[in-house]
Every structure is written in structure tokens, then in C-alpha cells.
DRENMARVO-920611 format. One record per residue (C-alpha): x, y, z. Coordinates in Angstrom, 3 decimals, always signed. Layout:
@xx X | yy Y | zz Z
...
This chain:
@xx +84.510 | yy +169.835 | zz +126.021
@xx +88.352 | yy +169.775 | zz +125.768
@xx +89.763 | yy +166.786 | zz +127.377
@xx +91.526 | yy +167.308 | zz +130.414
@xx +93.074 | yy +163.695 | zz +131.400
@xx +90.641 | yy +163.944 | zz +134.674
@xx +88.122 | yy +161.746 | zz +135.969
@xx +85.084 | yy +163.135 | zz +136.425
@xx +85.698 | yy +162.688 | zz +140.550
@xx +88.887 | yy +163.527 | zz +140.546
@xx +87.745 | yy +166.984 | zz +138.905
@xx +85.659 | yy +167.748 | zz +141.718
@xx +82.469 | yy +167.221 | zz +140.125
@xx +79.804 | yy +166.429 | zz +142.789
@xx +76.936 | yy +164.168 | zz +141.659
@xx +74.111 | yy +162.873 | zz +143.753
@xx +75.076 | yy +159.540 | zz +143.240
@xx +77.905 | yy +158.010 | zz +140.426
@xx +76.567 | yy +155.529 | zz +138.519
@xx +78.418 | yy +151.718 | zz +138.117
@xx +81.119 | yy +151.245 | zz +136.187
@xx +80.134 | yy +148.590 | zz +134.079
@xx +80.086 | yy +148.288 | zz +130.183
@xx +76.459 | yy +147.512 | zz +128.261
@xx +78.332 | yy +144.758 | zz +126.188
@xx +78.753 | yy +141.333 | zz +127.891
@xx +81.566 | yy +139.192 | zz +127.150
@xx +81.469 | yy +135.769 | zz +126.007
@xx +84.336 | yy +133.555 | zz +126.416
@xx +83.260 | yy +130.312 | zz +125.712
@xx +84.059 | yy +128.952 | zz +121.979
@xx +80.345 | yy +129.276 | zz +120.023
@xx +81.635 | yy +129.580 | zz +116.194
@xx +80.607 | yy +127.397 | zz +113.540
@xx +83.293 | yy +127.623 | zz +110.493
@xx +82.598 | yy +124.075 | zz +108.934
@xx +78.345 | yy +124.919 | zz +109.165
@xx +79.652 | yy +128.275 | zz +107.464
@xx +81.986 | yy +127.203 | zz +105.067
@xx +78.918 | yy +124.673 | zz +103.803
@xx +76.761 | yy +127.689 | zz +103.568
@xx +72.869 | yy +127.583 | zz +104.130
@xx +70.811 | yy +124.608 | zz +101.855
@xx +68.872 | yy +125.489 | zz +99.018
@xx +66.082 | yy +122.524 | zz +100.408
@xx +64.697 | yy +120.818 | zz +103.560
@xx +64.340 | yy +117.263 | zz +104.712
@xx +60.634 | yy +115.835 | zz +104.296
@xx +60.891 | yy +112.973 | zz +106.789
@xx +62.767 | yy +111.838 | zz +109.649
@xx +64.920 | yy +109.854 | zz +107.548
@xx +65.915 | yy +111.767 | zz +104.976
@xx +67.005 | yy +109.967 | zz +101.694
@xx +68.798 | yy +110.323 | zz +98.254
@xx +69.863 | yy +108.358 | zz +95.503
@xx +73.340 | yy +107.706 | zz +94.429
@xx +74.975 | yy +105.637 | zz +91.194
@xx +78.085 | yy +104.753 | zz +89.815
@xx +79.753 | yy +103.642 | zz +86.312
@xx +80.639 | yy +100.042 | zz +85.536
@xx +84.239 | yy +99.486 | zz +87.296
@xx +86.679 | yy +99.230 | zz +84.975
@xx +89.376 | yy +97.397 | zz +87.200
@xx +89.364 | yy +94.198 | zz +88.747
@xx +92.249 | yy +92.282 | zz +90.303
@xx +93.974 | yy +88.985 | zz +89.915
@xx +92.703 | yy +86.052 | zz +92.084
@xx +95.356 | yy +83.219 | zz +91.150
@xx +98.334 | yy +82.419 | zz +92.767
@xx +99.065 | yy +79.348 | zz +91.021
@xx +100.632 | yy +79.999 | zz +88.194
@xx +103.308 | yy +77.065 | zz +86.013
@xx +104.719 | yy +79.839 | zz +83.976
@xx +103.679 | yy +83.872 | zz +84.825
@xx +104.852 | yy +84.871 | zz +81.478
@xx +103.260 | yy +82.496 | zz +79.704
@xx +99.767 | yy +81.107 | zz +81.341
@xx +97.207 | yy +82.233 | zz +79.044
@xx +94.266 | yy +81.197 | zz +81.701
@xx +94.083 | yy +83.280 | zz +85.223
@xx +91.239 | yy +83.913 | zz +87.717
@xx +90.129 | yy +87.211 | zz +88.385
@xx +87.876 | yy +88.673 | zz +91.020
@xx +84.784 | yy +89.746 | zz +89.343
@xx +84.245 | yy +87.708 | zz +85.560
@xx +81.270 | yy +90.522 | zz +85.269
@xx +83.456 | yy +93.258 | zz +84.920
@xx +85.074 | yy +91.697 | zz +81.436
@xx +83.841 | yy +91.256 | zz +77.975
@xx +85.231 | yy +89.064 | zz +75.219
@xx +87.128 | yy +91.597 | zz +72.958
@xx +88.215 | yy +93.374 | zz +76.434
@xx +92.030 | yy +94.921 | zz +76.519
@xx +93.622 | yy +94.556 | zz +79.690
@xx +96.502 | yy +95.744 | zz +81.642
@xx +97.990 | yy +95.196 | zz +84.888
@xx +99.026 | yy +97.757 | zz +86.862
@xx +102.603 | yy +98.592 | zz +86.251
@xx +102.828 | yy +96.637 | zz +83.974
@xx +103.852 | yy +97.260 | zz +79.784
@xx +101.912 | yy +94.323 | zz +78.561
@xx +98.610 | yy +94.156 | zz +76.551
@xx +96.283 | yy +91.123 | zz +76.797
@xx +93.162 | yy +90.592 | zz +75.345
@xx +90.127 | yy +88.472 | zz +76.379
@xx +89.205 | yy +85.992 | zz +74.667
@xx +87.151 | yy +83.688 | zz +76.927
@xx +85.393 | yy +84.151 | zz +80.181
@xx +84.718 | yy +80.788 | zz +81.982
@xx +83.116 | yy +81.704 | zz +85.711
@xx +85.811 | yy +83.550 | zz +87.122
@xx +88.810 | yy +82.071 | zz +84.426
@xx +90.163 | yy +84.390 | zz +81.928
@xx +91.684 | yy +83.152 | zz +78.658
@xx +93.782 | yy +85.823 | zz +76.852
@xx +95.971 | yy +86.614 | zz +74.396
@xx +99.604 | yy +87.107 | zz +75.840
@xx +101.831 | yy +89.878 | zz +74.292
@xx +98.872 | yy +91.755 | zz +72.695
@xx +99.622 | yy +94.471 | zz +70.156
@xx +103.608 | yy +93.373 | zz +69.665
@xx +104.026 | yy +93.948 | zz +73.688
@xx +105.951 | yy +91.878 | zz +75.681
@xx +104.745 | yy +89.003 | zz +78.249
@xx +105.177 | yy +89.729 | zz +81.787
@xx +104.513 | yy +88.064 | zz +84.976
@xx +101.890 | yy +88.120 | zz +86.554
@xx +100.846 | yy +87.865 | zz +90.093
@xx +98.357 | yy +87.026 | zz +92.900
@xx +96.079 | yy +90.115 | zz +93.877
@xx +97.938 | yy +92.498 | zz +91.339
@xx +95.354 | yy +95.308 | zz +89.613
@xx +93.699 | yy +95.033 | zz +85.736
@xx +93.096 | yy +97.910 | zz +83.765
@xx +90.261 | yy +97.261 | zz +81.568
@xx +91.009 | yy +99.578 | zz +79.039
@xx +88.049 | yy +99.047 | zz +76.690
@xx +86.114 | yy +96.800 | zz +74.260
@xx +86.632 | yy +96.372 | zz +70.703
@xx +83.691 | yy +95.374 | zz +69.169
@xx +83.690 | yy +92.949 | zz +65.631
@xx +82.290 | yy +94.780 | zz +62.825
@xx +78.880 | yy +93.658 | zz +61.851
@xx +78.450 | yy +91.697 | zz +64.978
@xx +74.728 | yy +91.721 | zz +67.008
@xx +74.499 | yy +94.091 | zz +70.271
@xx +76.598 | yy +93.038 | zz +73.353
@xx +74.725 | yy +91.780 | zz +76.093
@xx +73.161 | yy +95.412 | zz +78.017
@xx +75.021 | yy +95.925 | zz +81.119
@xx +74.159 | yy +98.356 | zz +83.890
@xx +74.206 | yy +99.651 | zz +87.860
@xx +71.729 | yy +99.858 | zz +90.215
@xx +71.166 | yy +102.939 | zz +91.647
@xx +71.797 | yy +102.971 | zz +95.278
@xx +69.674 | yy +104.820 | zz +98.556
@xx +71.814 | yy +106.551 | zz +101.222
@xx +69.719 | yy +108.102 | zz +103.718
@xx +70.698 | yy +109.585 | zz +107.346
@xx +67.988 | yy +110.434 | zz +110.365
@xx +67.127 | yy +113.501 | zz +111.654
@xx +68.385 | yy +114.512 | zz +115.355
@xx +66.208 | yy +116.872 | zz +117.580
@xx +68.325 | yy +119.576 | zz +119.500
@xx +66.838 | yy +121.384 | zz +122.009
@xx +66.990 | yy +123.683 | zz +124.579
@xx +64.582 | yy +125.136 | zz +127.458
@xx +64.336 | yy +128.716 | zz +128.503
@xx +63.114 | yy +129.889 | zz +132.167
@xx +63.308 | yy +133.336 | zz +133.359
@xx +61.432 | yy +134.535 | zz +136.516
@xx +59.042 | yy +137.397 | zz +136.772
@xx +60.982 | yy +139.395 | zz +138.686
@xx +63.935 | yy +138.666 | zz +136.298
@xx +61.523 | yy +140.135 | zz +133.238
@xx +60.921 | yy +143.184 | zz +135.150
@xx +63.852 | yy +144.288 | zz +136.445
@xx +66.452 | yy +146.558 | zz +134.934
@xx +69.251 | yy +144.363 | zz +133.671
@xx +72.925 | yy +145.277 | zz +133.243
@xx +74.617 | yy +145.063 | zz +129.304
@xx +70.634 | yy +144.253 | zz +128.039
@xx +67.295 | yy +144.805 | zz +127.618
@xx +64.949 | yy +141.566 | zz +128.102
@xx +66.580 | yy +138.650 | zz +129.839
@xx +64.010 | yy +136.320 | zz +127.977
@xx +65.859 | yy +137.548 | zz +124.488
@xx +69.497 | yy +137.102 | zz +125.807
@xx +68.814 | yy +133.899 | zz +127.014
@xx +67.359 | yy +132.557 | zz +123.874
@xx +70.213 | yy +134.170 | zz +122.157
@xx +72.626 | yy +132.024 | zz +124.354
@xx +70.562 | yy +128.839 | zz +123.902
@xx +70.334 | yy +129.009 | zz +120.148
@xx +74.723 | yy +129.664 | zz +120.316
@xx +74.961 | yy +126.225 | zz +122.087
@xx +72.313 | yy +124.143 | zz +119.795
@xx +74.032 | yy +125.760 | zz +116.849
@xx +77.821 | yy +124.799 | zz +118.542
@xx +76.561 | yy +121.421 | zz +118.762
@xx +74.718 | yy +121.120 | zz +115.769
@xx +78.691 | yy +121.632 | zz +114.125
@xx +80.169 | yy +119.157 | zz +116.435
@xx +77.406 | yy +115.990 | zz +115.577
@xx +77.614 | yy +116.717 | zz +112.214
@xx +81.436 | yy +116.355 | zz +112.644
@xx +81.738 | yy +113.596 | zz +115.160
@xx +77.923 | yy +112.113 | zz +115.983
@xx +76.488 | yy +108.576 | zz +115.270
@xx +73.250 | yy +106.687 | zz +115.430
@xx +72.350 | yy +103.992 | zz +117.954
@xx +73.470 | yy +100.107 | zz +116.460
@xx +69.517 | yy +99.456 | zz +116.753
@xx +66.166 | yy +101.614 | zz +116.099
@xx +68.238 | yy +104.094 | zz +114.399
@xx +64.525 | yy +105.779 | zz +113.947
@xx +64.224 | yy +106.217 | zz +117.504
@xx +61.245 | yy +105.187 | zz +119.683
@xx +59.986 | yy +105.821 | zz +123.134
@xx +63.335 | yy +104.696 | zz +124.594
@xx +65.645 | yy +105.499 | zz +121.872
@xx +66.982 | yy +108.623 | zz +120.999
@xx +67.099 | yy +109.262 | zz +117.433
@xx +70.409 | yy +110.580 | zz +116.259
@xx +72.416 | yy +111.670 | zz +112.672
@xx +75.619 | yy +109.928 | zz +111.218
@xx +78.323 | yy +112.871 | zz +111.012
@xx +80.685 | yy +112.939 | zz +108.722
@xx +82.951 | yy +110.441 | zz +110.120
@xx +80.924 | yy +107.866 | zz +111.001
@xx +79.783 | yy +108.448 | zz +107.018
@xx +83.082 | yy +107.965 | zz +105.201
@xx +84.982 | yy +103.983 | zz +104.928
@xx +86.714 | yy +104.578 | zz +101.267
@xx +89.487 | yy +106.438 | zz +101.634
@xx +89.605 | yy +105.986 | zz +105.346
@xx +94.025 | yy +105.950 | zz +105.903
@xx +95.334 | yy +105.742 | zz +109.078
@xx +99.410 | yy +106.639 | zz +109.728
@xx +99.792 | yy +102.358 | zz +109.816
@xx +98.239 | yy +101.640 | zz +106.341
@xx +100.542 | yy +99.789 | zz +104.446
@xx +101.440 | yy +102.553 | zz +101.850
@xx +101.044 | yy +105.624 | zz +103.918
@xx +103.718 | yy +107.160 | zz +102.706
@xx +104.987 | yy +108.673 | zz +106.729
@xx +105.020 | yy +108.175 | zz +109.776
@xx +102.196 | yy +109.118 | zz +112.276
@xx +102.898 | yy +113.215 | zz +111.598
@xx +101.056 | yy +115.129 | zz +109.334
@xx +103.080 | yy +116.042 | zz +106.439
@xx +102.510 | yy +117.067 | zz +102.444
@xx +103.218 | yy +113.229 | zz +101.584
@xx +99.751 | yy +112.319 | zz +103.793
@xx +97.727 | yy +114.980 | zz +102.109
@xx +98.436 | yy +114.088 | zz +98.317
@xx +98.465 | yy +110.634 | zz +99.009
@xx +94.752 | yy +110.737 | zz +100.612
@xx +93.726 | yy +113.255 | zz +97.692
@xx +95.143 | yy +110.935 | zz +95.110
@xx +93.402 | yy +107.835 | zz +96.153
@xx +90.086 | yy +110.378 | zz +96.302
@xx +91.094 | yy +111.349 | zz +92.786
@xx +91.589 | yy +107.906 | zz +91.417
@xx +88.538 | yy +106.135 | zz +93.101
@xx +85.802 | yy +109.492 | zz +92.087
@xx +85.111 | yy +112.395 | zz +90.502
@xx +84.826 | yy +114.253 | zz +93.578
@xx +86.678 | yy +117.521 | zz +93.664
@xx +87.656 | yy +117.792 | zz +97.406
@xx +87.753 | yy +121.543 | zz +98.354
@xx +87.976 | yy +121.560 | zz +101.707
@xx +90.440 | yy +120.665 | zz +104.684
@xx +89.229 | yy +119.911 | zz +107.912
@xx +91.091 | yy +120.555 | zz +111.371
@xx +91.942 | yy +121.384 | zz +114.725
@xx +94.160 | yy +124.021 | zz +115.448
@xx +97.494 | yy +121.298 | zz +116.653
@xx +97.251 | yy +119.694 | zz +112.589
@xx +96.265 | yy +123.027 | zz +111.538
@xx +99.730 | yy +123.890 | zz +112.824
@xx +101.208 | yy +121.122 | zz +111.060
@xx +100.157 | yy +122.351 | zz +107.633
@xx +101.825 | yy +125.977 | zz +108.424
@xx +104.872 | yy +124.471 | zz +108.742
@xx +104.538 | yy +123.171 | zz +105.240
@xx +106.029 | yy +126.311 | zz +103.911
@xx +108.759 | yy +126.897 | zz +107.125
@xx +111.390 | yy +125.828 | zz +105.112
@xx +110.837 | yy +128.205 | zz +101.702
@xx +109.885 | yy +131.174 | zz +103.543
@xx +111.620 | yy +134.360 | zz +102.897
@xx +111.631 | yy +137.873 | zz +104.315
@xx +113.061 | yy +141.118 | zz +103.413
@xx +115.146 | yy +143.497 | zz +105.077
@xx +111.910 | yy +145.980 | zz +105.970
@xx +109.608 | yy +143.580 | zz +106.502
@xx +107.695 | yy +143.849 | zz +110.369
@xx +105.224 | yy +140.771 | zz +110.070
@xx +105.533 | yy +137.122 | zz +110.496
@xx +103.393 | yy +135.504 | zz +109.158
@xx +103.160 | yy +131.561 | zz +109.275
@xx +99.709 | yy +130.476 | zz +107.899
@xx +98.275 | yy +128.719 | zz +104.978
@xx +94.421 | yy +129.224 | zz +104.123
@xx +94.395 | yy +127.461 | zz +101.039
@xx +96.624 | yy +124.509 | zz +99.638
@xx +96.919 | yy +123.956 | zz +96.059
@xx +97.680 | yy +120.532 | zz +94.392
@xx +97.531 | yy +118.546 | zz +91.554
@xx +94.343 | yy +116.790 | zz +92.297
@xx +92.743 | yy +120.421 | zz +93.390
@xx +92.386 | yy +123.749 | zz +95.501
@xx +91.042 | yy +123.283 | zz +98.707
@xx +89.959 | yy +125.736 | zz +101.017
@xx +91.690 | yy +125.176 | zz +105.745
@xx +89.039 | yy +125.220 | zz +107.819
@xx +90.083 | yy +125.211 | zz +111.653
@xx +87.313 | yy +123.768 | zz +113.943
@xx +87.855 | yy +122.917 | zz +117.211
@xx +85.331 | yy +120.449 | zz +116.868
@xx +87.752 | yy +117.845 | zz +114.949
@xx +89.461 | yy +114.800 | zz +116.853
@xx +92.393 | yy +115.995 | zz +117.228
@xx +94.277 | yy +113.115 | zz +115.656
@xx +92.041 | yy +113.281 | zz +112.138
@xx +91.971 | yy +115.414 | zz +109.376
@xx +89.162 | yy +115.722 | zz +106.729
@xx +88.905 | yy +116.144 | zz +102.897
@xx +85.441 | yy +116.925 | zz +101.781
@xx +83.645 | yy +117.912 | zz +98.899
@xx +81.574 | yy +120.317 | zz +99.909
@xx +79.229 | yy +120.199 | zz +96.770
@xx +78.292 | yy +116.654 | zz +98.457
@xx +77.193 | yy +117.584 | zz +101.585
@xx +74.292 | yy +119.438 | zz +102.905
@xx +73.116 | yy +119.885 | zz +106.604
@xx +69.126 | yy +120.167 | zz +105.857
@xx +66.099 | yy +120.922 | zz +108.589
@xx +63.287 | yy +119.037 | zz +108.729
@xx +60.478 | yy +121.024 | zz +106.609
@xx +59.388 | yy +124.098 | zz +109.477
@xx +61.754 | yy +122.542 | zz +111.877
@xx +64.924 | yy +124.826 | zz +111.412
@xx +65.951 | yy +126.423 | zz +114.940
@xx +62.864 | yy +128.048 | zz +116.292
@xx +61.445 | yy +129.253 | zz +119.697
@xx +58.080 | yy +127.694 | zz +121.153
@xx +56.878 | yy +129.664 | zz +123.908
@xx +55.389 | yy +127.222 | zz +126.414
@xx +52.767 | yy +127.185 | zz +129.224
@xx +53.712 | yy +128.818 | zz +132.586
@xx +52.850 | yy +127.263 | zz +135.879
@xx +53.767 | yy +130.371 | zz +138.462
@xx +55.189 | yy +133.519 | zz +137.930
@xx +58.091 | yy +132.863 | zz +135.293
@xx +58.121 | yy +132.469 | zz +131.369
@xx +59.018 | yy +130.074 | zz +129.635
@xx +59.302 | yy +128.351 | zz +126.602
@xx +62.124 | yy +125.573 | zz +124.278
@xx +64.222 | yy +126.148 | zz +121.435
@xx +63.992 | yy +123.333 | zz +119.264
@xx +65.691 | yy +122.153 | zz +115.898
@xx +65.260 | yy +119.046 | zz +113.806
@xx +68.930 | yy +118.655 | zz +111.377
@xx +70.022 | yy +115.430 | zz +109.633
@xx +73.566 | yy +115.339 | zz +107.324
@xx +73.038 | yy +114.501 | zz +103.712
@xx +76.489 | yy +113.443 | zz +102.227
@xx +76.427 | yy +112.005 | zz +99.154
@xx +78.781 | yy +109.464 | zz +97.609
@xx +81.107 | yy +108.999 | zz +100.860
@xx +83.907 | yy +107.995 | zz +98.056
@xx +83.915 | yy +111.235 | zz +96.923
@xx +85.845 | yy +112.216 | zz +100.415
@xx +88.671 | yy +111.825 | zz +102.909
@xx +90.141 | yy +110.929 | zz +106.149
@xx +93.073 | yy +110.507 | zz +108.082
@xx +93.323 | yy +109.198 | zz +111.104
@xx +95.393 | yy +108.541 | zz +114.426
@xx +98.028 | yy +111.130 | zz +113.509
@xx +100.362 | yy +112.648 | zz +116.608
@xx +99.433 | yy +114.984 | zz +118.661
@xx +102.411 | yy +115.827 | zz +120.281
């Protein structure tokens, strides 16, 4: 039929009865999306107990820092105490940091270096309380017998499992009557259930924390996972650090300075930015000043979805889940957010005691993140 620009009424149609005017699709306006749970993509395993654990090592450090502040002649003192005498060899070259000179070990008493000043021709420079070595490597003497055998112990990190759940009641009556915009009001209610558990599955692996004592939980004491957060203490800046390179504002300067001190302390390769929308904000306006348009141009567009650097490529993801004074920098090849083994999100209908159904939708999580020095985070920016 030709449209006319009529309403059916208004054409003079006479029905029995008009039905409502009501669309089959219901609206949803509260906030429900995941994008960090997405962005980390489904696990490849599950969790076999309620605290899930995994093993974690590092290399032998190869810096240490100067513990002497009382020197009779910085240029010249062939004898200074260091932090950590296990870190050095005999044979050892050393630097400190910013520094030109080359010294090399050639006694370790406790904690007491001696050394050879102006190694290699260089040129003997102060030296300082607290300032970093460079241990740049051994040289071994020709013919000699094996070094003593040095090594790290590998370390457990582990997290515990948190239960989300959820009940479901929906009265006979409800079940049997014709509802508007569905079919079963059992199904749409699990449907809306399993959108909040899944909401705040995002938001504790974001922002949650265990309990100070019985982190395993007991009849009194709910069990609950470490986010991310609560995870991280290496590279944990905050817009008051000495050497924060701003002020409290979120700026280029805070996000290579974070992903440099990443960079220099791991080999993680941090490809993904955490934030609200306000800091989200703040990184558009990264490009404000070098944007360009053309004459025909229609479209403004002010939005950056991925920010390149020199210590990597990392991927904005906007959750409004974040603090909204912290931004994170992850690795997202360290973290996985694992179910308990046949515990991922699942409906158990339960026993009715009148005329409703009924029944729970349950989920048992924990966050794995491994090596918490392989990430980021900035904290107490503005937010104004």
C-alpha cells in the first residue's frame, strides 16, 4: 500500500479495538558495558582452587646504589658502601648513573667496595650518597675456576576467588501472563541479573580488595579478589612524586614518564591505557594544538584511540569504572580474569516454596596479574 502520511485513525479506519502503542524492544539506560573485561578477551584456562596461584621470577639486578655519605675525597676514595654487596663480583665494571667514569671491583668486604678509580683511561668523578651503579658486567680471568653459581628464587603470587551472585524470583502469575517487549519474564530477568554481575565483575577487578585478615574467607568473612590496583606498588606515581615531571593534570610528560620507569624496571610491553571519560578527555587534547582542517571538511573530530611512543603502542580504553583521579598502564598479556573450574556465570534453578520460580545466578572470578612491575599507575590527578 502507497503511503498516504495518515494514521490509521485519522483515515477512518474502524477497528474493534486499537491495540497499545508500545514498542517490543525495552530500553536500558543504566551503564552495563564491560570494555576493560573485553579488551582482555576471554582466558584460554580456569582457576583450580579458591586461591588461585602462579609463579613468577626475575634476573639478577644489575644496579645497586651508593650507601656512603662520608666520603674525605669523592674523586678519589677508592673504598664506598653500597646497598646490596650480593649484587657485585670481583672483576665487576661499574658506573654511576650520569656519570662518565669506569670503576672496577676489586674487593668486596660486607657491604665495602674497593675499586679501581678512572678505569679504562676515564676520568674520576664524585661520587655521592644514594646515587645509582650500573653494573655493567664481569670480566672473567682466563684460566680461572667457575665463579661462585648465583641465582633467584622463583616467587608465588596468588589472588582469591570472589563469588558474585544474584537471585531471581518471578511469580506465577508473572510466568503466565502476556508480557509487553518479551516473551518469558524468568529469561529477561536472568538476562538483567547476569548484566549487573558482569558490570561488577569489571569494576572489582578494577577497584576491589581482600579483607586485612582471612583473606580465604570463613563463616563470617567474605572472601574477596585484589583488582588491579590494589595489585600494582612499582611504578605507583602520584602528581607529588619528586620527579613527576607536572603538576596534578594529566599531560604527555605523565604518560612517558610512567611508561619509561615501566620500560626501565621490566620487560613488560604496556598496551593498554586505562580511564574514565574526564582523563580520557585529557588525552584528546593532546593533539588540540597540531590539529588541522581543510576548507571542505564537515567533522570534528577530537579523539585519540591509540597513543604511540617510544616505549610502545598502547591501545584507550574508557571505563567508567576507573577512579576518576587514576589512570592505568597494563600489559594485557599479564593479566587474566579466570573462573573457578565449572564456576563461570551460570543459572541454578532453586526450590520453590509457593507459587513463584525461582532460582540464583552465581559466578566464582579471581584476577591473575602477573609480575605487577610489568604495569602502571597514576594517581590523584585533577578532576576539575
Amino acid at each position: 500500500m502507497a503511503f498516504t502520511g495518515k494514521a490509521t485513525y485519522s483515515a477512518g479506519v474502524t477497528l474493534p479495538e486499537l491495540a497499545e502503542d508500545v514498542s517490543d524492544l525495552i530500553g536500558i539506560v543504566s551503564p552495563y558495558e564491560t570494555p576493560l573485561l573485553d579488551a582482555l578477551g576471554d582466558p584460554m584456562r580456569e582457576a583450580m582452587s579458591s586461591h588461585h596461584e602462579w609463579l613468577e621470577d626475575d634476573l639478577l639486578p644489575n644496579k645497586d646504589a651508593i650507601d656512603d655519605s662520608t666520603y674525605t675525597d669523592p674523586a678519589a676514595d677508592t673504598d664506598f658502601v653500597v646497598d646490596n654487596n650480593s649484587r657485585f663480583r670481583v672483576g665487576d665494571q661499574i658506573q654511576v648513573e650520569g656519570s662518565e667514569e669506569l670503576m672496577l671491583v676489586t674487593g668486596i668486604d660486607t657491604n665495602t667496595l674497593t675499586v679501581v678509580r678512572g678505569y679504562a683511561g676515564t676520568t674520576p668523578e664524585n661520587l655521592a650518597d644514594n646515587k645509582v651503579i650500573n653494573i655493567l658486567g664481569n670480566a672473567a680471568l682466563e684460566g680461572a675456576d667457575k665463579a661462585t653459581a648465583r641465582f633467584t628464587n622463583r616467587n608465588r603470587g596468588g589472588n582469591y576467588t570472589q563469588i558474585f551472585s544474584a537471585a531471581v524470583e518471578v511469580s506465577g502469575t508473572d510466568m503466565a501472563a502476556s508480557q509487553l517487549g518479551l516473551a518469558d519474564e524468568m529469561d529477561f530477568q536472568k538476562q538483567e541479573r547476569l548484566r549487573e554481575l558482569i558490570r561488577d565483575l569489571e569494576n572489582t577487578v578494577i577497584n576491589g580488595g581482600q579483607p586485612a585478615s582471612n583473606p580465604q574467607g570463613s563463616s563470617s568473612v567474605r572472601r574477596s579478589m585484589n583488582g588491579i590496583i590494589q595489585s600494582l606498588s612499582t611504578n605507583v606515581i602520584h602528581d607529588d612524586d619528586t620527579g613527576h615531571p607536572s603538576d596534578d593534570s594529566l599531560d604527555e610528560a605523565s604518560i612517558n614518564y610512567i611508561l619509561r620507569k615501566i620500560w626501565e624496571s621490566s620487560n613488560g610491553n604496556v598496551d593498554l591505557i586505562v580511564v574514565n571519560g574526564f582523563q580520557k578527555r585529557k588525552i584528546n587534547s593532546f593533539i588540540s594544538s597540531s590539529r588541522s582542517y581543510a576548507p571542505g571538511d564537515t567533522t570534528f573530530t577530537d579523539m585519540i584511540g591509540v597513543y604511540e611512543s617510544d616505549f610502545g603502542i598502547c591501545r584507550i580504553v574508557t571505563s567508567r569504572w576507573m577512579p576518576q583521579d587514576a589512570v592505568l598502564l597494563l600489559d594485557s598479556s599479564r593479566i587474566n580474569v579466570l573462573p573457578l573450574a565449572g564456576r563461570s556465570f551460570h543459572f541454578k534453578p532453586l526450590a520453590s516454596g509457593g507459587d513463584y520460580e525461582c532460582g540464583e545466578l552465581i559466578g566464582e572470578y579471581t584476577l591473575e596479574l602477573k609480575n605487577e612491575a610489568a604495569h602502571g599507575l597514576i594517581r590523584d590527578l585533577s578532576t576539575s
